[in-house]
N, C-alpha and C positions, 0 to 999 in steps of 0.2 A: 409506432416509430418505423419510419423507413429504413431497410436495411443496408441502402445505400451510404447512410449515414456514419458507419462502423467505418468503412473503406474510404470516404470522404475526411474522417476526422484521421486517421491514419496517415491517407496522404499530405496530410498538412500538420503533421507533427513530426513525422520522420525529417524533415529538412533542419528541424530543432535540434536533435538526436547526434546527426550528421554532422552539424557544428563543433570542430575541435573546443572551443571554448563552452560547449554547452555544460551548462551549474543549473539544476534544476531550482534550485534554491532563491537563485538570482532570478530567474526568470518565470515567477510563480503571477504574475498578469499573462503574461505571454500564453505559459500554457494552461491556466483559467481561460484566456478566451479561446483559445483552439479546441479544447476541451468542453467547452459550454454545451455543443449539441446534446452533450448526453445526460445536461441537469434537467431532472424531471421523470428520465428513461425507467420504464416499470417492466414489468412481465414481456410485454408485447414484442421483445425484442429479444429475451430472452430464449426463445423457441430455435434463432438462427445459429446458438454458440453450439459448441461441441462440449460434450458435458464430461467432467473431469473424471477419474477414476475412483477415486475416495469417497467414501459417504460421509457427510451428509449431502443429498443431493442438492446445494446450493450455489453453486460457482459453476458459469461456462466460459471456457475459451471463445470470446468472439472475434479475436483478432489475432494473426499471427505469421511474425516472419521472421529471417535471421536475425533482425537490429531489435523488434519490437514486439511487445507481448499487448493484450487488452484483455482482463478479464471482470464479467461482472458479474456478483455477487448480489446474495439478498441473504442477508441478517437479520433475525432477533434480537432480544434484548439479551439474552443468552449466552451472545458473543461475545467473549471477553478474552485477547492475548496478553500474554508476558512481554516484560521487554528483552527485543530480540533483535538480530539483522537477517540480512536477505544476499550478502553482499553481491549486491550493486542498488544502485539508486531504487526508487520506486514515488508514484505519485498514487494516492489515493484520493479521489474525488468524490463528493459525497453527489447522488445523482437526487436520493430523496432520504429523509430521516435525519440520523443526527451521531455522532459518533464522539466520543471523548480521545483526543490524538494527543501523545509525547513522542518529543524525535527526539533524541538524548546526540551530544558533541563528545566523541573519543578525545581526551585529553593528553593519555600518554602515548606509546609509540608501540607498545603490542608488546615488547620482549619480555615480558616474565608470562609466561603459559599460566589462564586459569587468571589470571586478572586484570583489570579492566578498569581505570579511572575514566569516569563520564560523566556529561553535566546535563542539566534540562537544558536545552536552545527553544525550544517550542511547547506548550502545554496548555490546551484551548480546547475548547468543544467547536468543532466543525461540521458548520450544517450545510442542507443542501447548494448546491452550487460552489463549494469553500472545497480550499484544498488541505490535503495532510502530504506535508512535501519529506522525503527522505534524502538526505545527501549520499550523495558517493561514497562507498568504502575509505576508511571505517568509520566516517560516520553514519554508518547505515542502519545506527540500534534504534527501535522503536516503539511502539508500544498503543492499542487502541482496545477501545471498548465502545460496544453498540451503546447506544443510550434511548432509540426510539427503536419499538416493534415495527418488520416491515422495510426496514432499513436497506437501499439500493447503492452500492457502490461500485464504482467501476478502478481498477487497480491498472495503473501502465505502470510496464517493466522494461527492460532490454534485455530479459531472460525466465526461463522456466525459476520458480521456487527452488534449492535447493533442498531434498532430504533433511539434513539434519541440517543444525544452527547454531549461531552462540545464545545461549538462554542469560541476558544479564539478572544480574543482584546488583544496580548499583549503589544504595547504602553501604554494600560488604565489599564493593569494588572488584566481585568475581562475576565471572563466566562458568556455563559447564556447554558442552558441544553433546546436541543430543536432539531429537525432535521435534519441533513445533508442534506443543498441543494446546487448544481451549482449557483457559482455568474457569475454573468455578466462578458464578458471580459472588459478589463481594456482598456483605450484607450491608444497607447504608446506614 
């Protein structure tokens, strides 16, 4: 892959971003096509990112400026998150492989500390070229797990990860504020 490509797809998502009325949500063709250079993107391109501080060495920054983030990943089957947020939006784009995505809808309005009504709005297996779209704060809880070995994803943000996060339980309708970490796979 040509590494022109990173700063060609960049350029032409940021005018997206910029738009006061931008709704990722809404506009999930829009940035499917904007986004398309990078369905397929393997190792080859990986060599250009700057590679993150945390082990395990699978994620590099390959894009970045004050509005917009690009980073891509390669996954195992291994990978498995909680549902959680990021708070702010996020797009997940499967480049190759396969991924199980839920984006959970905040129902209530945040005022009792430590809990959290929410609903499934999306829960689908997303494969390559598909997107895993995140809403705006708060609806920003989410939740994926790899499903194919080898798995390539590229993650846009409008910001670094935060530290810690809301870990939801939404059967129990709570939150705890604490880490992002990899849970165990699930026995099927």
């Amino acid at each position: 892959m040509n590494k022109n490509i990173v700063s060609d797809v960049a350029h032409n998502f940021l005018p997206l971003i910029r738009n006061p009325a931008f709704d990722p949500i809404k506009q999930r063709d829009e940035i499917a096509k904007v986004l398309s250079p990078f369905v397929g993107v393997d190792e080859s391109i990986f060599q250009y990112g700057i590679k993150r501080p945390q082990p395990p060495d699978r994620t590099r920054t390959i894009f970045y400026s004050p509005e917009l983030l690009f980073l891509l990943s390669r996954f195992d089957t291994d990978f498995r998150l909680p549902v959680h947020n990021h708070e702010a939006w996020n797009i997940l784009l499967i480049c190759s492989g396969t991924m199980h995505f839920r984006w959970y809808r905040r129902l209530d309005n945040g005022a009792e500390s430590g809990k959290a009504k929410v609903e499934l709005a999306d829960d689908r297996i997303v494969k390559a070229g598909e997107l895993g779209i995140v809403a705006q704060p708060p609806n920003d809880i989410h939740q994926l797990e790899i499903l194919t070995p080898g798995t390539w994803m590229l993650t846009v943000a409008p910001c670094y990860e935060p530290d810690v996060r809301d870990i939801h339980n939404p059967p129990q309708g709570t939150f705890e504020r604490k880490p992002l970490a990899v849970l165990p796979k699930v026995a099927a």
